[in-house]
N, C-alpha and C positions, 0 to 999 in steps of 0.2 A: 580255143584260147589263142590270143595274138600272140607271134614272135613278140614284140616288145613287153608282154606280160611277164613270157618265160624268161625272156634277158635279165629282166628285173627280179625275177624270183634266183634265177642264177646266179645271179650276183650277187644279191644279199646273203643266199646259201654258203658260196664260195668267202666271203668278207666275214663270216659270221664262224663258221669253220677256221679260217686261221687264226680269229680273233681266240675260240675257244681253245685252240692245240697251244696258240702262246701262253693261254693263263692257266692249262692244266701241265703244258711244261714249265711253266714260272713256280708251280704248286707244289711239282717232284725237286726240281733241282737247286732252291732258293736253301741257304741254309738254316737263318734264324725265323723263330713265328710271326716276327714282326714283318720281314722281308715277305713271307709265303705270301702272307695277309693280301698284297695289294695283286696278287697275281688272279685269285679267285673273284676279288669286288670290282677287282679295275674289267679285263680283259675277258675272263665269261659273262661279265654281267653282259658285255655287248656283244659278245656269243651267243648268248641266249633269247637276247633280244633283236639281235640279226635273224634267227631263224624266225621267232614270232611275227615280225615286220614282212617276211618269205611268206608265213601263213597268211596274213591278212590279205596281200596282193594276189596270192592265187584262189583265198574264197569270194573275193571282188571280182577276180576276173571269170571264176566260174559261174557265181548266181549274182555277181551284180548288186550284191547287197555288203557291207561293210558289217564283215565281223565284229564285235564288240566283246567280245570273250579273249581272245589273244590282245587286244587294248586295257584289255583290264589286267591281264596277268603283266605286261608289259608296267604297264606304270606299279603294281604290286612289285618287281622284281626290283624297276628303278629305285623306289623307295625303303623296300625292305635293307637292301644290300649294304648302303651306307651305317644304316643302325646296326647290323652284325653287326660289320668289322670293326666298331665305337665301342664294341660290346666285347669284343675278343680281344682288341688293344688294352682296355682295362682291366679285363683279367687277365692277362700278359704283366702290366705292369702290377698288379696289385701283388701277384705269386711273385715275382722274380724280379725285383728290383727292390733295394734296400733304401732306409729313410734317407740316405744320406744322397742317392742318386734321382728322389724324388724333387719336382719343381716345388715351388712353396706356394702356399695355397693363398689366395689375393682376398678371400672375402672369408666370413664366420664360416660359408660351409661351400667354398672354391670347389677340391677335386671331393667328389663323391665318395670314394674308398679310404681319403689321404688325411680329411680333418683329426683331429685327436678327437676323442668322444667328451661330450661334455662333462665340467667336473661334477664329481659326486657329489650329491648332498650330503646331510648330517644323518638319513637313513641310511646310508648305503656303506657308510665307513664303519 
């Protein structure tokens, strides 16, 4: 393997590593859910994707052939990650914030958890 392979696997290692100690220490020492939140989606997503980027460069540089498996978990993680935290935010705010602290909802069915349910009919009374 070249020195310039390894440099580059090093690097992405090292960059990828402090990316993830920042977002699993944003994780321990953030206090509210909503603060945690961006510590795990923001800063290990490119943790984790820094190492995968590490994998790809060193089975390129060993056979010469361009993984496709670490490509794919890479774009899987990029894309998963945003819909958690979209997913944790709203159950965040659906438990623990009252109507009165709720945005108002802009169309018949705005925030998903927030519209009033529709009125009853003449069965249901």
């Amino acid at each position: 393997m070249s020195f310039v392979a390894e440099l580059l696997i090093s690097i992405a290692l090292v960059v990828s590593g402090i990316f993830g100690f920042v977002g699993s220490y944003g994780l321990v020492k953030l206090k509210h859910s909503l603060q945690r939140l961006h510590a795990p989606t923001k800063a290990t997503t490119l943790g984790v994707g820094g190492v995968l980027i590490a994998s790809m460069i060193f089975f390129y540089a060993k056979t010469g052939h361009v993984s496709v498996h670490e490509l794919l978990i890479t774009l899987f993680l990029f894309l998963s990650a945003p819909i958690t935290a979209n997913f944790i935010a709203k159950a965040y705010m659906a438990r623990n914030l009252s109507e009165k602290e709720l945005p108002e909802s802009q169309g018949a069915f705005g925030w998903s958890v927030y519209d009033d349910p529709p009125e009853a009919g003449p069965e249901r009374k």
